[in-house]
C-alpha positions, -999 to 999 in steps of 0.1 A, spaced: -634 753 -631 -649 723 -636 -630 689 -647 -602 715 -661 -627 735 -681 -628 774 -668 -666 788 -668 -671 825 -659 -702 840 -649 -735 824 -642 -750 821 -678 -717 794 -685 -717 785 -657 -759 772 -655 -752 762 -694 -729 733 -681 -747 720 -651 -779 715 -672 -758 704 -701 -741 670 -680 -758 636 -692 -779 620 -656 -811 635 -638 -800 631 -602 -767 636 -579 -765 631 -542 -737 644 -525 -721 626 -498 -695 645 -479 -667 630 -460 -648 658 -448 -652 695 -447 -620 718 -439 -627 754 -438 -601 784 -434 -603 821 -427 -590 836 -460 -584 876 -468 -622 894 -468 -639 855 -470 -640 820 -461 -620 793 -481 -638 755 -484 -623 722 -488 -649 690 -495 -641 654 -503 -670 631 -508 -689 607 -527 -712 613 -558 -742 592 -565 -753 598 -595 -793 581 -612 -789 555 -581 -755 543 -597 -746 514 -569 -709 529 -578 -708 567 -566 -679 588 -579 -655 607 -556 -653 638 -559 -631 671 -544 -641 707 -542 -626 744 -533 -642 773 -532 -641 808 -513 -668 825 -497 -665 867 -499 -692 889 -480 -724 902 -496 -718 940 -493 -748 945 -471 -730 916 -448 -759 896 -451 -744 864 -464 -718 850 -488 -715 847 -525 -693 824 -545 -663 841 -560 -640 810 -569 -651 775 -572 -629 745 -585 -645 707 -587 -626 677 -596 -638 640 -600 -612 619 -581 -605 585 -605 -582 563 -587 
């Protein structure tokens, strides 16, 4: 999901990312908390967006979980969920 708004599959999910109004986002991450979870990995990121040099960057949290490749040669992303933190 992203903002509340579920994407599935790459073609939605690539039609959104190139569809959001700026040119450039920097990613500033704060903390990192990652878990053993049942055949993968599950990540937990807080940070800090900066987004076209904005001198006020956004926060921002994300989860998502890592499973295998098949072959074991790396990981793939089977669920992702971003939020932007207003406060």
């Amino acid at each position: 999901t992203f903002e509340g708004q579920q994407l599935l599959g790459p073609e939605a999910i690539v039609g959104k990312l190139t569809s959001l109004p700026f040119q450039a986002v920097k990613h500033q991450v704060s903390t990192c908390d990652v878990q053993p979870a049942p055949n993968g990995i599950l990540v937990f990121v807080c940070g800090q967006l900066v987004v076209d040099e904005d001198p006020n960057p956004l926060k921002f949290s994300q989860v998502f979980q890592l499973l295998p490749l098949p072959d074991n040669s790396g990981y793939w992303v089977f669920n992702d969920m971003f939020r932007l933190n207003y406060s």
